[in-house]
Structure formats: C-alpha cells, structure tokens
Wavefront OBJ file of the C-alpha trace (Angstrom):
o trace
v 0.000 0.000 0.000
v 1.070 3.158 -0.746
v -0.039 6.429 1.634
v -0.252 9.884 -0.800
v 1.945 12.511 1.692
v 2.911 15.774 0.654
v 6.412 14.314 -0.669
v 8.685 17.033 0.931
v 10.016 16.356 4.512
v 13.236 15.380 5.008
v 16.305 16.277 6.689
v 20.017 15.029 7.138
v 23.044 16.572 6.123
v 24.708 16.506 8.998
v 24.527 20.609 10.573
v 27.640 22.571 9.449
v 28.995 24.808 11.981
v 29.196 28.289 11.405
v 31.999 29.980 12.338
v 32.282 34.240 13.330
v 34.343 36.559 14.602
v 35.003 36.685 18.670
v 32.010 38.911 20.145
v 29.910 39.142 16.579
v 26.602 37.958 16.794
v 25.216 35.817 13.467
v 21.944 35.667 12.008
v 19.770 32.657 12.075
v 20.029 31.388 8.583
v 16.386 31.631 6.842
v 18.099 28.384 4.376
v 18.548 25.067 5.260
v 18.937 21.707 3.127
v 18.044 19.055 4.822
v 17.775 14.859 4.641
v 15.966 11.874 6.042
v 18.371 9.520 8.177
v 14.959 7.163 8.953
v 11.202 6.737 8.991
v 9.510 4.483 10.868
v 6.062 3.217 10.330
v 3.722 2.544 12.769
v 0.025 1.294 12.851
v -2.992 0.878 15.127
v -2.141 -2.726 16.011
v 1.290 -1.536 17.699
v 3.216 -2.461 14.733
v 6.143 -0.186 13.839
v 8.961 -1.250 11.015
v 11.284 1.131 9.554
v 10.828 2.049 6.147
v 12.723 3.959 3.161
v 11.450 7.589 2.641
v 10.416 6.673 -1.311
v 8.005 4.379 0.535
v 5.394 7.097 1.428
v 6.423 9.641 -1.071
v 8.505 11.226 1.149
v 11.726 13.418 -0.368
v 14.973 12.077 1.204
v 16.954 15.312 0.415
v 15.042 19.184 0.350
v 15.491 22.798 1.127
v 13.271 25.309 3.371
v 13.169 28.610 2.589
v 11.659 29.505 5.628
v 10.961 33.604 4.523
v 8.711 32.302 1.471
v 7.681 29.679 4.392
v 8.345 26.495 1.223
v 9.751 23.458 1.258
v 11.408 21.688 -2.530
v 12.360 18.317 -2.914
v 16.314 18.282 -4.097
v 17.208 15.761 -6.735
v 18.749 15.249 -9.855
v 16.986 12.795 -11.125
v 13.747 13.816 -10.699
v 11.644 17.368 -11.113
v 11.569 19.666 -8.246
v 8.758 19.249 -6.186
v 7.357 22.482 -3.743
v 5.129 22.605 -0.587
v 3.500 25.465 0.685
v 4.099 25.705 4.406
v 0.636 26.374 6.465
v 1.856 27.597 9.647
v 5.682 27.823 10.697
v 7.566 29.740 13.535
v 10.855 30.468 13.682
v 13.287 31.209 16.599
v 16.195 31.314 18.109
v 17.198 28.039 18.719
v 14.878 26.197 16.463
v 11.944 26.090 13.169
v 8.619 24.540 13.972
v 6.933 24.190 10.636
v 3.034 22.307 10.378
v 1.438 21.500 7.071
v -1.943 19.040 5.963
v -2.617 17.990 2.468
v -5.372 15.855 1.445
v -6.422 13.507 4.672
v -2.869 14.134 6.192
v -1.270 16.108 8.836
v 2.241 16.742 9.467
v 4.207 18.834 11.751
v 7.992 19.331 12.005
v 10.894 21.038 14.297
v 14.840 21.655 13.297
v 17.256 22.112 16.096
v 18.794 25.833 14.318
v 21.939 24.805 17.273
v 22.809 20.995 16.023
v 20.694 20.754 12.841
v 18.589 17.706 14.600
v 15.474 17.192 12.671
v 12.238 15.515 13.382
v 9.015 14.997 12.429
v 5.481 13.242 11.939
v 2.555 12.618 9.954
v -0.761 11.447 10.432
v -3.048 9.634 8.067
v -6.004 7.520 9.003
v -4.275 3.929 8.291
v -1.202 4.774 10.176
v 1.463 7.375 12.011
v 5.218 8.015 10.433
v 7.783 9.400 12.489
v 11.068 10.617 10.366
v 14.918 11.568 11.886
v 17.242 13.647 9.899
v 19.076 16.458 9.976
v 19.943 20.104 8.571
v 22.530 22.267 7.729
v 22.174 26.162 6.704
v 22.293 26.405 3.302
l 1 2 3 4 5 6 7 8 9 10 11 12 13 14 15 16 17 18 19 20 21 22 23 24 25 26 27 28 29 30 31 32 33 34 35 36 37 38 39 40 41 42 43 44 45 46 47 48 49 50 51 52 53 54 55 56 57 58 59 60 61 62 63 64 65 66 67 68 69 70 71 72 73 74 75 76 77 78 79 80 81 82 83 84 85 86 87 88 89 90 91 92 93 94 95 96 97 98 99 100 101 102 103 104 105 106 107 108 109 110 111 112 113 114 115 116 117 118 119 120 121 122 123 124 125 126 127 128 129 130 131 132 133 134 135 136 137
C-alpha cells in the first residue's frame, strides 16, 4: 500500500557549523537543506517497522526557505517538487513548521543549534515518524 503525503520532509546533512568573529553575533540562517536519516512506520495494532522515505512519497533530500515559508524536494533525477508551508515559527534556537494535504497532517521542528530534525505525519491507516538532519544552506 502506498499512503499519498505531501512528498517534501526530510532532513540530514549533517549541521555545518558556522563559524564568526570573537564577540559578533550571526543571524539565524532563513536556508537550510536538509535529509531523512529514517522513517519508521507505525500502525494501530502496535506495529512499527522502519521504512525507506520513497516508501510514502517522502523526499529524502530538500530545502526550506523559511521567509517564502516552502519546502522543494532536491534531486537530480527527478523534477523539483514544492510545498507550501501552512503555519511555521521560527526562533532562536529552532523552526517549527506544520502543514496538511489531502487527509494528512504533518508537523515538524529543526534544532537551528545541532541541525537535529524531526518529524510526523498522520493519516487515518497509520502514524510516520522521520529523523534527519539540517545544515544552513
């Protein structure tokens, strides 16, 4: 069975550090690519297995522009793909970002201090939970 999902979450490059001056302060970057380390799978039984991203449509590798509040799938072997972003905050230390598409939901936070990346979505036949990470871009 495959589950129709928005097709953009991911993260994973592991976080670069960013490196400044003694005493200067640096903006938050408002650019990030990011990839999927893991999903895992889990239905109403209390089954969970771990499955590749492809599985549910899911973009291993994408950016977030987080000022035009959009996520795009990053590949070269297949077109880019864009999501809207329906509700996202940004602060100091990290992004929350939500989104729903068809009869999903799914909801999303980057660490903006180690690039940790997680999030979920929610369909009626099952929950995913995804790991990656981010790196300003």
């Amino acid at each position: 069975m495959t589950v129709r999902i928005s097709g953009l979450f991911a993260a994973g490059v592991i976080a670069a550090m960013q490196f400044t001056s003694p005493g200067a302060v640096a903006a938050a970057p408002n650019n990030y690519v990011c990839a999927i380390s893991e999903v895992q799978e889990c239905r109403m039984n209390g089954v969970c297995r771990r499955i590749p991203p492809q599985t549910i449509n899911l973009a291993p590798i994408m950016t977030l522009d987080i000022k035009k509040k959009e996520l795009a799938s990053l590949s070269l072997l297949e077109k880019e793909r864009t999501e809207a972003i329906e509700g996202l905050k940004a602060t100091d230390d990290h992004v929350f970002m939500h989104g729903l598409q068809d009869e999903e939901t799914w909801s999303a936070v980057i660490s903006r201090k180690n690039g940790s990346f997680t999030g979920s979505i929610s369909t009626l036949e099952a929950g995913f939970a995804f790991f990656g990470h981010c790196a300003p871009n």
